[in-house]
C-alpha positions in Angstrom: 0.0 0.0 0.0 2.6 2.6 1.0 4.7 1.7 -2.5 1.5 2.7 -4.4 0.7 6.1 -2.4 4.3 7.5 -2.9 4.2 6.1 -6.6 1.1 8.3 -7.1 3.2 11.4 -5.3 5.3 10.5 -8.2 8.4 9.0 -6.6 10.3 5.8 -7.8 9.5 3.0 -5.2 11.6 0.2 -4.8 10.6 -2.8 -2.1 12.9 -4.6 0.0 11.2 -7.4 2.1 13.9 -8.3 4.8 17.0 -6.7 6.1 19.5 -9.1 3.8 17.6 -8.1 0.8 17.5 -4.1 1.9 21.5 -4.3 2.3 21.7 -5.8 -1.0 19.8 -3.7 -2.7 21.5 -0.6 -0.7 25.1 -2.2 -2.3 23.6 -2.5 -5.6 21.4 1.1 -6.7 21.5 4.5 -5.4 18.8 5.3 -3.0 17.7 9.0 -2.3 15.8 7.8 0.9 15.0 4.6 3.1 11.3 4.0 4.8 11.7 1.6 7.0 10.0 -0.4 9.7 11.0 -1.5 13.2 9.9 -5.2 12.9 11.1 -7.0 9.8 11.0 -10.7 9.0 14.7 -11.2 9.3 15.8 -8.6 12.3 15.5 -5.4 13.5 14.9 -2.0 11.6 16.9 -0.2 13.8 20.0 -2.5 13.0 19.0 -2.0 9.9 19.0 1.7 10.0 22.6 1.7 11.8 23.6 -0.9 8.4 22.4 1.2 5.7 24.0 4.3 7.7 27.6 2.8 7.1 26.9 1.6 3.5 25.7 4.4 2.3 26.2 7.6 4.7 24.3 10.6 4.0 21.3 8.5 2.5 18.3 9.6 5.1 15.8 7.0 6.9 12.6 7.8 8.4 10.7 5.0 10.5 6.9 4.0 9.1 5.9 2.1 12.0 3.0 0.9 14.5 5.5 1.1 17.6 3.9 4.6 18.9 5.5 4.8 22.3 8.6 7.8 22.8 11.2 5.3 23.5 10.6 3.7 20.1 11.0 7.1 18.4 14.4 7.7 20.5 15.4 4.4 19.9 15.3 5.1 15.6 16.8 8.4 15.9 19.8 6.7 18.0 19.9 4.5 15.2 20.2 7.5 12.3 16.6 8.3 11.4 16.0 11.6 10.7 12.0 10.7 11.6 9.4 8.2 12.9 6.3 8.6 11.9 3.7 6.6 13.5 1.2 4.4 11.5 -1.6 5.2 10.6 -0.3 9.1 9.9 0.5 8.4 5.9 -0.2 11.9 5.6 2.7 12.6 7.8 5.0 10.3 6.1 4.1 11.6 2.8 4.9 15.2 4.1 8.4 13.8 5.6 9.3 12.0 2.4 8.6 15.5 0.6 10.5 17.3 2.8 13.5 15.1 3.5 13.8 14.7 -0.3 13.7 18.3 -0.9 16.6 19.4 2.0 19.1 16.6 0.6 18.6 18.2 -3.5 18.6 21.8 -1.6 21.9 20.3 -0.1 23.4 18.4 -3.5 23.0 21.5 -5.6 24.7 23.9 -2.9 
C-alpha cells in the first residue's frame, strides 16, 4: 500500500522485504531515501537503520511504524533516522518524504 501512495506522489518505489535483501539492494542502486519499519521478517529495523548508515552515509531513513511509544522514536533516531512517523499518519510520512527529499537536492546542488 505505502509503494503505491508514494508512486502516485510521483516518486520511484523500490521494495525490499527483509534486512539481507535491503542491504543488498543498498550495495547495488543508489537510494535517495529509506522508509523503514521497526519489525522486519529477518531482524531489526533499527540495526538495519545503523547498516544502511555505514553503506551508504548521507542517505536519510525515516521510520513508518506501529510502535507509537517515545522510546521507540528515540530508539530510531539513536539508530540514524532523521523521523518516525507513526502508522496510521500516511499523511505525515508523505509530508516527511517530501520534505526530507527536498533538504538533501537543496543540499546536493549547494
Amino acid at each position: 500500500m505505502l509503494k503505491i501512495l508514494l508512486t502516485q506522489e510521483d516518486y520511484e518505489v523500490v521494495v525490499a522485504v527483509s534486512c539481507e535483501e535491503a542491504l543488498q539492494l543498498a550495495a547495488n542502486q543508489d537510494f535517495d531515501l529509506y522508509v523503514l519499519d521497526r519489525r522486519l521478517p529477518d531482524g531489526s529495523g533499527l540495526e538495519l537503520c545503523k547498516d544502511l548508515a555505514r553503506a551508504t552515509p548521507g542517505i536519510p531513513a525515516i521510520f513508518y511504524s506501529g510502535d507509537a511509544y517515545e522510546l521507540h522514536r528515540s530508539e530510531a533516531l539513536a539508530a540514524g533516522a532523521e523521523d518516525y512517523v507513526t502508522k496510521p499518519d500516511i499523511d505525515r510520512l508523505i509530508n516527511s518524504v517530501h520534505d526530507l527529499l527536498a533538504a538533501r537536492q537543496c543540499a546536493e546542488s549547494a
